[in-house]
C-alpha positions as a Markdown table, in Angstrom:
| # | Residue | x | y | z |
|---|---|---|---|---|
| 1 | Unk | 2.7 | 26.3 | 25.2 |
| 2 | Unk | 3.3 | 28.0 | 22.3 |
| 3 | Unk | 0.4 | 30.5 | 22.6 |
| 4 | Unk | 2.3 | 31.2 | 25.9 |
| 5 | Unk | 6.3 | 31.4 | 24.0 |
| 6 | Unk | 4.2 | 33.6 | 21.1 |
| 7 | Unk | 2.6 | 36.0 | 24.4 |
| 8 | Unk | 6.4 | 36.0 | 25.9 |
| 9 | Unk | 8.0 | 37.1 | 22.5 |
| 10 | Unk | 5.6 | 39.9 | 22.2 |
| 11 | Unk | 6.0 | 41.5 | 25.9 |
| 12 | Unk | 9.8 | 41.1 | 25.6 |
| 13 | Unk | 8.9 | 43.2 | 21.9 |
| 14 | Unk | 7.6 | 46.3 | 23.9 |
| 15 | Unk | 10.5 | 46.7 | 26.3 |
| 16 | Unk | 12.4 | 47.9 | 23.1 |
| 17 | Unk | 14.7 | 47.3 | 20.3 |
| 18 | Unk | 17.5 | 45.7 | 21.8 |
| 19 | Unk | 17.6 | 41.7 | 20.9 |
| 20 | Unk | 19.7 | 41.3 | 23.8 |
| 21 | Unk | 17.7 | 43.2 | 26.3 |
| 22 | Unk | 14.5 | 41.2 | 24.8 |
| 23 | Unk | 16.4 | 37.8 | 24.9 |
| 24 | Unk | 17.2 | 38.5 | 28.9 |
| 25 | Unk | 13.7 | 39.3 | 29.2 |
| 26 | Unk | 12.3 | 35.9 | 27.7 |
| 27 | Unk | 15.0 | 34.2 | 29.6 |
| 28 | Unk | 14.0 | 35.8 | 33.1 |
| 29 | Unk | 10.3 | 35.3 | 32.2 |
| 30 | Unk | 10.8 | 31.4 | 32.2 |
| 31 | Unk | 12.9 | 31.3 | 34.9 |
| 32 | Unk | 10.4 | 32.9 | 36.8 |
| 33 | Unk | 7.6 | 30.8 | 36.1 |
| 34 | Unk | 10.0 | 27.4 | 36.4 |
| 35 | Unk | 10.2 | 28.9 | 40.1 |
| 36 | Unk | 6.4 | 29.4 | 40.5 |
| 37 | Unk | 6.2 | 25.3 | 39.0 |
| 38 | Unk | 8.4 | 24.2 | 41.1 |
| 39 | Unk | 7.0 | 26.1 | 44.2 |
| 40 | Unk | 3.6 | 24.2 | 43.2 |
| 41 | Unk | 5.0 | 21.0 | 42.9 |
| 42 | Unk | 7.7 | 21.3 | 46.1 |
| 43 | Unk | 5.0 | 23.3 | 48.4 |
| 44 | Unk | 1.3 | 22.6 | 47.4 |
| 45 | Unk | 1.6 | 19.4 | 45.7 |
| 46 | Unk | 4.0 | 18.3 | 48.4 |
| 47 | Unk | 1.9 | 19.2 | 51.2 |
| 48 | Unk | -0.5 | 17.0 | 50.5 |
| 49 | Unk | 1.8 | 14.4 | 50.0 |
| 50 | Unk | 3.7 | 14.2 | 53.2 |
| 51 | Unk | 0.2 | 13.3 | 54.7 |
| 52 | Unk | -0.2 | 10.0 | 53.4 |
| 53 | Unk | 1.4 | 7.0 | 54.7 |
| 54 | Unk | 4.2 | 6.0 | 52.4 |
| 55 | Unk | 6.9 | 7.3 | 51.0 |
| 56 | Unk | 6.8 | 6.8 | 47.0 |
| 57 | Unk | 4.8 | 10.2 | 46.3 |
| 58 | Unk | 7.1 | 12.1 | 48.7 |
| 59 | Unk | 10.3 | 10.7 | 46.8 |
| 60 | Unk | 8.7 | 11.1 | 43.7 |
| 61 | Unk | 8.0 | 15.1 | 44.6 |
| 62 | Unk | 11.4 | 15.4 | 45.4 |
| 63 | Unk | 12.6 | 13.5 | 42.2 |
| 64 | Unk | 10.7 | 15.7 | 39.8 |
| 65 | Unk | 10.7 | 19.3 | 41.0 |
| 66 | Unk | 14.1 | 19.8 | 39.9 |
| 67 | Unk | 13.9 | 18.7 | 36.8 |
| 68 | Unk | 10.8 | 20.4 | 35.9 |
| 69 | Unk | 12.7 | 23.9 | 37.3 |
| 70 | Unk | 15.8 | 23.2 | 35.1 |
| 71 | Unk | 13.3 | 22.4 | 31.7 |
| 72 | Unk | 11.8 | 26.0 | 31.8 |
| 73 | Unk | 15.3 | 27.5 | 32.3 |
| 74 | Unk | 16.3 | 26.0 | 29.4 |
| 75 | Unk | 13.5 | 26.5 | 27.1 |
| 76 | Unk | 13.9 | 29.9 | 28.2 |
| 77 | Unk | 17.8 | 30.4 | 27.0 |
| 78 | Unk | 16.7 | 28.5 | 24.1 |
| 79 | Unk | 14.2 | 30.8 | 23.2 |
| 80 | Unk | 16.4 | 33.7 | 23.9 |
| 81 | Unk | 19.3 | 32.3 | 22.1 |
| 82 | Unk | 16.5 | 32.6 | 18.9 |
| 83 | Unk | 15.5 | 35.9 | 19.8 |
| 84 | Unk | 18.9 | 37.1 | 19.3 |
| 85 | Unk | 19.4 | 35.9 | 15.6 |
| 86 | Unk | 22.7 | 34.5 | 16.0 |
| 87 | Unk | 24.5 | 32.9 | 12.4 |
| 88 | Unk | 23.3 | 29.6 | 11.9 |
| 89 | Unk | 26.8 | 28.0 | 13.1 |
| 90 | Unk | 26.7 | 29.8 | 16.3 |
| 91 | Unk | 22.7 | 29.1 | 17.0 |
| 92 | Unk | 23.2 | 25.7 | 15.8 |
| 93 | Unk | 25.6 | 24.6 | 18.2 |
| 94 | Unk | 24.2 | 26.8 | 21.8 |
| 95 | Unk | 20.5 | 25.1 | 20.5 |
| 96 | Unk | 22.1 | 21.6 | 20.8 |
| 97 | Unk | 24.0 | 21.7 | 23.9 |
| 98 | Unk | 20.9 | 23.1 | 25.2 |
| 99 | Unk | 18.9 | 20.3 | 24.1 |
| 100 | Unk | 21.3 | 17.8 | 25.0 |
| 101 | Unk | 21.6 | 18.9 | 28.5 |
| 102 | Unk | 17.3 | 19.0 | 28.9 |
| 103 | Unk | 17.9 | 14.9 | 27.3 |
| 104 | Unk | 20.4 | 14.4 | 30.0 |
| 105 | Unk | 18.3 | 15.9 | 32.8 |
| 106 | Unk | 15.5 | 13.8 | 32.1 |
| 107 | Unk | 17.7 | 10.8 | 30.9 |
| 108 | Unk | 18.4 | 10.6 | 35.0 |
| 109 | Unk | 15.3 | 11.5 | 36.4 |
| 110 | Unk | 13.4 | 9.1 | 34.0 |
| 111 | Unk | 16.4 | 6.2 | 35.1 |
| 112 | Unk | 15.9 | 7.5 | 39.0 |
| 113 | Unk | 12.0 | 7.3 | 38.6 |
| 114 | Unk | 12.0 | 3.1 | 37.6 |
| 115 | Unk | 14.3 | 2.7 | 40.0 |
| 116 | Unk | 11.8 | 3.8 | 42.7 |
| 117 | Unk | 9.3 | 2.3 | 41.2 |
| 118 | Unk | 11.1 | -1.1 | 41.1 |
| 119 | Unk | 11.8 | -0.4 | 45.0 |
| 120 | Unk | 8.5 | 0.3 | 45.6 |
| 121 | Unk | 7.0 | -3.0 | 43.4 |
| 122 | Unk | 9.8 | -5.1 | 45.4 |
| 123 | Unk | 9.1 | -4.3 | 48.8 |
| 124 | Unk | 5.5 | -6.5 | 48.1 |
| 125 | Unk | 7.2 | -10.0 | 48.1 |
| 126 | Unk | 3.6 | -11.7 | 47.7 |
| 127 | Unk | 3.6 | -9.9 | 44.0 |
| 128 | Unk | 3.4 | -12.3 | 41.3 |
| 129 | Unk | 5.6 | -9.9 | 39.1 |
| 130 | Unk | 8.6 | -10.1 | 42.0 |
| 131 | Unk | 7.8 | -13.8 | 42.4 |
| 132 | Unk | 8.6 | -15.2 | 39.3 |
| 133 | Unk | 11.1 | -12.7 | 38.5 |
| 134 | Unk | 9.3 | -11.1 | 36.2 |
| 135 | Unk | 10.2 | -7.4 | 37.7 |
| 136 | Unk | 14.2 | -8.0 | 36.9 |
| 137 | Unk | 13.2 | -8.5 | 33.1 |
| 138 | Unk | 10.9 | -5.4 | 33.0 |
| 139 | Unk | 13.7 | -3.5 | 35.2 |
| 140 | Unk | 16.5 | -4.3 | 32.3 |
| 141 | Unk | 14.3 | -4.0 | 29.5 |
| 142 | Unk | 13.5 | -0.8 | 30.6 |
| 143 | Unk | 16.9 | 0.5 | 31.0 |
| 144 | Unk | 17.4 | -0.5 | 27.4 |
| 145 | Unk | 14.7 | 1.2 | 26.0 |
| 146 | Unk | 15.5 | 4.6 | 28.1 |
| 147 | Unk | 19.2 | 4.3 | 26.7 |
| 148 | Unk | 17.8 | 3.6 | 23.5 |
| 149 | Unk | 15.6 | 7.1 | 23.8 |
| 150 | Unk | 18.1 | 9.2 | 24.8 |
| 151 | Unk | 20.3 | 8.0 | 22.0 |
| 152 | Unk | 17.6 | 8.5 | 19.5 |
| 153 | Unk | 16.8 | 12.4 | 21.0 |
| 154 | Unk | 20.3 | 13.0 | 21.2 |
| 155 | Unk | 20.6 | 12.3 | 17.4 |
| 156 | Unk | 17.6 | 14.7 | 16.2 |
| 157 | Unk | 18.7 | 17.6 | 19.0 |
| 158 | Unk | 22.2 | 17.6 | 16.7 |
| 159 | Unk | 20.0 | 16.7 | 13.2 |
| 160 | Unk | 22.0 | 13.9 | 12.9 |
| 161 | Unk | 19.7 | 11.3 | 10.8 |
| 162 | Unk | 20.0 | 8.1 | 13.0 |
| 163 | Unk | 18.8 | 5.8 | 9.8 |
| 164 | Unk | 22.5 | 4.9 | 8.8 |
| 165 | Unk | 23.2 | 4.3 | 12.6 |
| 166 | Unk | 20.7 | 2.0 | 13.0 |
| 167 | Unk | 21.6 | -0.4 | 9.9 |
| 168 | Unk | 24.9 | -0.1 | 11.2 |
| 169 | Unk | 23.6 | -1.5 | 14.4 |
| 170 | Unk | 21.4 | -4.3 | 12.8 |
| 171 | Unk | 25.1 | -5.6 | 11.2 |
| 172 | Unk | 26.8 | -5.3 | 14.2 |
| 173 | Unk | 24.1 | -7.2 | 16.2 |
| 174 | Unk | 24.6 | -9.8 | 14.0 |
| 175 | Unk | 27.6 | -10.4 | 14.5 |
| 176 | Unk | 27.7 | -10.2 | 18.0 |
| 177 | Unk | 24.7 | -12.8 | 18.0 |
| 178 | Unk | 26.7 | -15.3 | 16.4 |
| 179 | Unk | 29.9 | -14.9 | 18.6 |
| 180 | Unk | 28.1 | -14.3 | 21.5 |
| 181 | Unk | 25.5 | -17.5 | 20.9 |
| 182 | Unk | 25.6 | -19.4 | 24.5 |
| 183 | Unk | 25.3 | -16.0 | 25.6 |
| 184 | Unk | 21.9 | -15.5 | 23.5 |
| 185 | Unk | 21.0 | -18.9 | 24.5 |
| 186 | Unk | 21.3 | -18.4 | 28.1 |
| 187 | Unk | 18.8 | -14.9 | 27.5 |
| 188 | Unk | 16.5 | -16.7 | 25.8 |
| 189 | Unk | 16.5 | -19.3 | 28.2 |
| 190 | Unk | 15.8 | -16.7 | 30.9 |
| 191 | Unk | 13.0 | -15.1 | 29.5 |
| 192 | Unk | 11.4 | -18.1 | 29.3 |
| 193 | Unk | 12.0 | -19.2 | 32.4 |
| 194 | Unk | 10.7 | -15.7 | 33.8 |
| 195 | Unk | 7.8 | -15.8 | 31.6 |
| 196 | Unk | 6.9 | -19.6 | 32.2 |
| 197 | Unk | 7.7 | -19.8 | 35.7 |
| 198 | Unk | 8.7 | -23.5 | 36.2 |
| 199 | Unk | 9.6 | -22.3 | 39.9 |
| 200 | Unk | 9.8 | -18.3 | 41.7 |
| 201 | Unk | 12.6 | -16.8 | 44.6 |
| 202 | Unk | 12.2 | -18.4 | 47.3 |
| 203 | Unk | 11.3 | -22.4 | 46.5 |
| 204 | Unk | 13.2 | -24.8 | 46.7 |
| 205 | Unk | 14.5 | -26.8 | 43.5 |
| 206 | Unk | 15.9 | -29.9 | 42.7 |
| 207 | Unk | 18.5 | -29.5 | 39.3 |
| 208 | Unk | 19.7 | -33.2 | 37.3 |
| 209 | Unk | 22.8 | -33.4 | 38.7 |
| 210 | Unk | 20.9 | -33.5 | 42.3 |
| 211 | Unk | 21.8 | -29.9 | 44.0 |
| 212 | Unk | 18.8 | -29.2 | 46.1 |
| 213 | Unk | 18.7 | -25.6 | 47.2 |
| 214 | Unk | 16.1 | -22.8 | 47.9 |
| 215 | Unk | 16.2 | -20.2 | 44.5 |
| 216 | Unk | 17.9 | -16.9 | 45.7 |
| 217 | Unk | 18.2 | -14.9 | 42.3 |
| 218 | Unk | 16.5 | -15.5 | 38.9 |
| 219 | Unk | 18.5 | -13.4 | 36.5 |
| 220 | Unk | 18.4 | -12.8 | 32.4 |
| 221 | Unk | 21.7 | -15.1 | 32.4 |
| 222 | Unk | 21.8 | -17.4 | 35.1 |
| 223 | Unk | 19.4 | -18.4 | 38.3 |
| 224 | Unk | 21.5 | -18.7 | 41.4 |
| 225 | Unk | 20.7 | -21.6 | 44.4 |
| 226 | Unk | 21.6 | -21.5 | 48.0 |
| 227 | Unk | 22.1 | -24.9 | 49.3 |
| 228 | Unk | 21.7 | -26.5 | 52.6 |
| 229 | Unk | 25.3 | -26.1 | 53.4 |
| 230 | Unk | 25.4 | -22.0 | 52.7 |
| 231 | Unk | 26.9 | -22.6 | 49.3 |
| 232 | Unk | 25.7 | -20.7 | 46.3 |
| 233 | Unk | 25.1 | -22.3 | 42.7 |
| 234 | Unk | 24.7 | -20.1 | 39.7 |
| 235 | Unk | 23.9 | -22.2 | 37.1 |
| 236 | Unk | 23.2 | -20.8 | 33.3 |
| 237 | Unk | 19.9 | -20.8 | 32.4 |
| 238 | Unk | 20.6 | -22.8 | 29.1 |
| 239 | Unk | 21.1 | -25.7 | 31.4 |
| 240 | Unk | 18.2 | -25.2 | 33.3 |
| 241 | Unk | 16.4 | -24.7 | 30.4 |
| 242 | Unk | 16.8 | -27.8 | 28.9 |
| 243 | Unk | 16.6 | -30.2 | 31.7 |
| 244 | Unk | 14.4 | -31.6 | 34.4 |
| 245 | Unk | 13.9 | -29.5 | 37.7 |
| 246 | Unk | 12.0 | -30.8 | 41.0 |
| 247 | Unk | 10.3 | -28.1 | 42.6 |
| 248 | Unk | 9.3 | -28.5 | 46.2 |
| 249 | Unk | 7.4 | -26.0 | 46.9 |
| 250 | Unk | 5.4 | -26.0 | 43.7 |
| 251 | Unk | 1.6 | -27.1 | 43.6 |
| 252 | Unk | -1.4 | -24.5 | 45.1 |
| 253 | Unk | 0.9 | -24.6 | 48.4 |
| 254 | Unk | 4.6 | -24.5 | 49.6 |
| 255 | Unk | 3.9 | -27.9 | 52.1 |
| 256 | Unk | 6.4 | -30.5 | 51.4 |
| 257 | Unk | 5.2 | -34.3 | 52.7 |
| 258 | Unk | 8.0 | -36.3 | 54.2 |
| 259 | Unk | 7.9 | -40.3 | 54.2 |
| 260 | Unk | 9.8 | -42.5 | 56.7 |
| 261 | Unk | 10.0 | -45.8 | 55.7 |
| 262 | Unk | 9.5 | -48.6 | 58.5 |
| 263 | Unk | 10.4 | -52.1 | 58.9 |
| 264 | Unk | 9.0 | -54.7 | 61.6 |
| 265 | Unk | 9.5 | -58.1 | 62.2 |
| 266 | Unk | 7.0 | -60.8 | 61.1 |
| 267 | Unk | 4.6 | -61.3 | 63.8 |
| 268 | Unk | 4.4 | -57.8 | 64.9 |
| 269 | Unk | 0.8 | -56.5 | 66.2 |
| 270 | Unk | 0.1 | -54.4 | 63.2 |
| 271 | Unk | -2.3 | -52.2 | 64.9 |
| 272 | Unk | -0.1 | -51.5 | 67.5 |
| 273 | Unk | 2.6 | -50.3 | 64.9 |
| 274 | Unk | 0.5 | -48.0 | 63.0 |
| 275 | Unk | -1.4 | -46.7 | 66.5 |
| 276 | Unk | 2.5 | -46.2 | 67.3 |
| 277 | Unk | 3.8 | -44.6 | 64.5 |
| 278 | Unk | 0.6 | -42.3 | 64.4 |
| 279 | Unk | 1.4 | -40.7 | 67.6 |
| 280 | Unk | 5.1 | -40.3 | 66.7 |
| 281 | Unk | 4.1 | -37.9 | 64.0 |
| 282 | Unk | 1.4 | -35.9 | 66.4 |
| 283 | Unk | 4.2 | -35.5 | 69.1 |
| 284 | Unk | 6.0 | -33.7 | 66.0 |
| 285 | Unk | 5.5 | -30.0 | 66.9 |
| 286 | Unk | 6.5 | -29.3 | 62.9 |
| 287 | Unk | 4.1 | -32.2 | 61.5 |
| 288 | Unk | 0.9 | -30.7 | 60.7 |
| 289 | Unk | -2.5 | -31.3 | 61.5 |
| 290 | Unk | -4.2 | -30.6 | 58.6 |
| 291 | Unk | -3.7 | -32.8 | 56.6 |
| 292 | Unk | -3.3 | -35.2 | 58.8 |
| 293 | Unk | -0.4 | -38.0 | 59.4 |
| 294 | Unk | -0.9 | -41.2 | 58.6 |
| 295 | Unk | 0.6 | -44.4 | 58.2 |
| 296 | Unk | 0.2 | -47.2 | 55.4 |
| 297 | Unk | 1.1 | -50.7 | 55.2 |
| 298 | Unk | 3.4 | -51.0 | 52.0 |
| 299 | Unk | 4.1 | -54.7 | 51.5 |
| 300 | Unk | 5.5 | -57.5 | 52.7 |
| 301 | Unk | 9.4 | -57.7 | 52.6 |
| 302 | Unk | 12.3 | -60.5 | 52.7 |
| 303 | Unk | 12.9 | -59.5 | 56.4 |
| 304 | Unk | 10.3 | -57.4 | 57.6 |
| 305 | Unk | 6.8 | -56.2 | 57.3 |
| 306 | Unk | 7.2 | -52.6 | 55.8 |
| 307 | Unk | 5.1 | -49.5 | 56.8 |
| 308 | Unk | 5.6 | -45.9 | 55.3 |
| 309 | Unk | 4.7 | -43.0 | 57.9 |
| 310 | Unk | 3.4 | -39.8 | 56.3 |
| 311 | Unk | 3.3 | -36.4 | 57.2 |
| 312 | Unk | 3.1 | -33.0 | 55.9 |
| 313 | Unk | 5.6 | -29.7 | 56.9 |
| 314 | Unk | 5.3 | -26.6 | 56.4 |
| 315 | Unk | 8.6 | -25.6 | 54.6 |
| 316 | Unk | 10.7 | -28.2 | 52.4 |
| 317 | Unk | 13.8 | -26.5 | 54.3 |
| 318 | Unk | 12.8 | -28.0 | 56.7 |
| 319 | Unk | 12.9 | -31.4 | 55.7 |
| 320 | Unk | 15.8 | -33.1 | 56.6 |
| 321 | Unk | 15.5 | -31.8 | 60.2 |
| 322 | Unk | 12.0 | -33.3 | 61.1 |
| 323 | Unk | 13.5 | -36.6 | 59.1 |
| 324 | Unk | 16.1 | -37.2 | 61.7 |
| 325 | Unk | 13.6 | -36.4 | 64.6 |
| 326 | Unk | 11.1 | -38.7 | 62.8 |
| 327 | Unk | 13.5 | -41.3 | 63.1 |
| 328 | Unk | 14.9 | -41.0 | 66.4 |
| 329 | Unk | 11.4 | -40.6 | 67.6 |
| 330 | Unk | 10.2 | -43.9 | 66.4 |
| 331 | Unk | 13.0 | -46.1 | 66.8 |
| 332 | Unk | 12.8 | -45.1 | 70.6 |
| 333 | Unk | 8.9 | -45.8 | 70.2 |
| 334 | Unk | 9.1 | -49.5 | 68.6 |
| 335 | Unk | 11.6 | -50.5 | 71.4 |
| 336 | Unk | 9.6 | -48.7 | 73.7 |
| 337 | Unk | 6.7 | -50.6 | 72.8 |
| 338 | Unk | 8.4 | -54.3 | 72.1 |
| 339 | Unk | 8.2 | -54.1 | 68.6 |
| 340 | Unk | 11.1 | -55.5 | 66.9 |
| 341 | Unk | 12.9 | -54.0 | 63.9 |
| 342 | Unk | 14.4 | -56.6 | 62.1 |
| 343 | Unk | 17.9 | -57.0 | 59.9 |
| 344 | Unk | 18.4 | -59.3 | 57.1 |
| 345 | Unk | 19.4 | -62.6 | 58.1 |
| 346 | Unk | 20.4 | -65.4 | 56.1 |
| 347 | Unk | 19.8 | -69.5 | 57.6 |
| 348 | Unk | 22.8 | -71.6 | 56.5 |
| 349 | Unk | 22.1 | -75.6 | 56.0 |
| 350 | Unk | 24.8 | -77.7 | 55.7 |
| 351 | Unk | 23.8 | -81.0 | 53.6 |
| 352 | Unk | 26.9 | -82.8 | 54.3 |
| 353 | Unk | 30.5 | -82.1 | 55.2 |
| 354 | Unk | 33.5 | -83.2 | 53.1 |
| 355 | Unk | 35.5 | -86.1 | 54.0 |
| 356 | Unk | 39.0 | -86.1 | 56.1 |
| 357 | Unk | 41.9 | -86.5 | 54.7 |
| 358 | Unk | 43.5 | -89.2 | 56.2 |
């Protein structure tokens, strides 16, 4: 590049003597060749991009040509605002607003670039990374850092030291971090959370005081629940944090087991009741096969003789459904089978009976 700014200098040098005339000359040059750049990228490079089959080099053409156009126009006016030998106060200031506005170009193409990309990394739900939330953390972190960048270009563009700036910063954070402490706590609590992954979007979670509800949003603050009953939780992260959380669909798979206890009277054909209870859960369409159902004899109770009835769903959401069928379907089964369910009942013996009064 500066073989080709040192080539530029010396053609606009033989046109003549006149600075201006030689600083409209540089200026045109790198206009011109921020045209042939962007032809490159919008026509070549863009040709072969519209023949593949998604979308994310085609917006990422379109994203950068512009840009890319705009940076040789401006190193071009900056080069001929040089040329020209203005005073210092003068050059100063045109080279800053020059170099500010390249920052600010990029600033947004850089910001529109990770938003694509977090589009395009999002629309793959079976990515760990979106998952466990981990994209939202990289998403935010990388905003900060950007902002961070521009600030810290924007301060050497105007040769402003940013040393001073940044102590000032490191006090001011401190102080914020101790007024803004739950705050802190509840970020803290959500990186780890991301990072440790007790549970991911989409399972279903169990909190201490009971809510049950499938995970909707895990954020840097707060994770947010949608129960059963379309009703939306967002509970800090400091609480989750720091207390015990039941999740349904964790384990190598998202199958959730459901158990209906059973009670039958004492006397009962046992092998009739678990032959029964068996082919309740195979008449389930949302039981599944594999693993199987099955039924085990717990113990033996005041009343009744009680039996637990296994099975295995596909998706905890859909527990409470294939419960109620589960239970309609084998009360109708014991009574259509003779099988008695019994109900505790108590045998009174009277000793003896006070006397009359007379």
């Amino acid at each position: 590049m500066n073989e080709v700014i040192a080539w530029v200098q010396q053609l606009a040098e033989l046109i003549g003597p006149n600075v201006y005339l030689q600083a409209a000359i540089i200026a045109t040059v790198f206009i011109f060749a921020g045209k042939v750049a962007d032809w490159i990228i919008s026509g070549i490079i863009g040709r072969f991009a519209r023949r593949s089959t998604n979308n994310f080099d085609d917006q990422l053409i379109e994203l950068v040509h512009r840009p890319v156009f705009l940076s040789f126009v401006l190193i071009g006016l900056g080069l001929g605002t040089r040329r020209l030998g203005l005073p210092d106060p003068p050059e100063f200031i045109t080279l800053g607003i020059l170099r500010t506005i390249a920052i600010v170009v990029w600033y947004s193409t850089l910001s529109k670039l990770l938003h694509l990309a977090v589009a395009a990394f999002g629309g793959t739900r079976e990515n760990a990374i979106v998952q466990t939330g981990m994209l939202s953390l990289l998403h935010n972190v990388m905003k900060v850092v950007l902002v961070a960048l521009a600030g810290y270009f924007i301060f050497l563009a105007w040769k402003i030291d940013p040393t001073a700036w940044l102590a000032s910063a490191g006090i001011v954070g401190l102080a914020l971090s101790f007024a803004a402490k739950d705050t802190l706590s509840n970020l803290f609590a959500g990186v780890s959370i991301i990072m440790d992954a007790p549970y991911k979007t989409g399972d279903f979670i169990i909190l201490d005081s009971g809510e049950r509800g499938v995970v909707t949003e895990i954020g840097l603050r707060s994770t947010r629940i949608l129960t059963r009953d379309d009703i939306e939780i967002t509970v800090p992260n400091g609480i989750i944090g720091n207390g015990k959380i039941i999740n349904e669909a964790g384990g190598p798979a998202q199958q959730h087991r459901i158990r209906v206890a059973v009670g039958v009277a004492y006397g009962s054909d046992i092998d009739q009741v678990i032959e029964t209870l068996e082919q309740v859960a195979i008449d389930n369409e949302d039981i599944l096969s594999t693993p199987a159902p099955r039924v085990r004899f717990r113990t033996f109770g005041d009343s009744s003789l009680d039996f637990e009835l296994l099975g295995w769903i596909a998706q905890p959401v859909n527990r409470g459904r294939v419960r109620h069928e589960l239970n309609c379907a084998v009360y109708k089964a014991l009574n259509a089978s003779s099988i008695e369910i019994p109900f505790p009942q108590r045998d009174l013996h009277v000793r003896s009976m006070p006397a009359a009064e007379s």
